[in-house]
N, C-alpha and C positions, 0 to 999 in steps of 0.2 A: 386465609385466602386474600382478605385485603392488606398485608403485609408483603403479600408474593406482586400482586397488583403495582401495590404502591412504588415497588422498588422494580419493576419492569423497566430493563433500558428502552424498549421501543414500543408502541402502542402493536406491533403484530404479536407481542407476546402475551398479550392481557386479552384477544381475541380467544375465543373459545364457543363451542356449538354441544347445547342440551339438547338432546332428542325431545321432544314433547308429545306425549299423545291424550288421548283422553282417559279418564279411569272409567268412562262407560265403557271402551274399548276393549276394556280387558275380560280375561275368560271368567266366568264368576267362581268357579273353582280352582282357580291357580294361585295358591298365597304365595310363592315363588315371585310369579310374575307383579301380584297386587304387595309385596315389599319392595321390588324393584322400582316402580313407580312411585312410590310414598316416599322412599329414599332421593330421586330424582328432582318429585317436588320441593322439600327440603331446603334441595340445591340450590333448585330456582330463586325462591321465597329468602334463603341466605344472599345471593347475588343481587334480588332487589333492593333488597336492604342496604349492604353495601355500597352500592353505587346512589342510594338516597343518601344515605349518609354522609359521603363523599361529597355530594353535591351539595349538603346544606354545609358546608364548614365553610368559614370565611376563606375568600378568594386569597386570601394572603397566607392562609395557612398550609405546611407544607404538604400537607395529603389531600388537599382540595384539589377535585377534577372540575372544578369552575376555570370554562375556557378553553378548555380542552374538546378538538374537535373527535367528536365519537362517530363522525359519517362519513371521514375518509374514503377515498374511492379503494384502499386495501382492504378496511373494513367490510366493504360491502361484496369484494371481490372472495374472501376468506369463507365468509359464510356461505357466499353463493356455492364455494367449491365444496366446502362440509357438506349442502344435504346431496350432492349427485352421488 
């Protein structure tokens, strides 16, 4: 994933929307439902990391997103349209 990232020609391509819910939320008998979830987290907790890591690498290096604006008004406009 931070390969496909890295090499994005435009920041709308690096945009993307996880559904999130809670795991108290889920049916307590559904392991279907409760691997869906754990798999999703996964996700998450991979894409945190990712962009930690991105962000600690020296600004001169070439897979540093140091500087790089992540609040873009497409940014915000992307997501907004993902949860309607």
């Amino acid at each position: 994933m931070a390969g496909l990232a890295d090499d994005a020609p435009t920041s709308g391509l690096r945009q993307t929307y996880l559904p999130h819910s809670a795991e108290a939320d889920l049916p307590t008998d559904d392991a279907e439902a409760r691997h869906g979830y754990l798999a999703l987290r996964e996700v998450r907790h991979t894409v945190i990391r990712l962009i930690r890591d991105h962000l600690r690498l020296e600004a001169e290096h070439p897979h540093s997103w140091q500087g790089h604006d992540s609040t873009s008004q497409r940014s915000h406009s992307t997501v907004a349209t993902s949860r309607r």
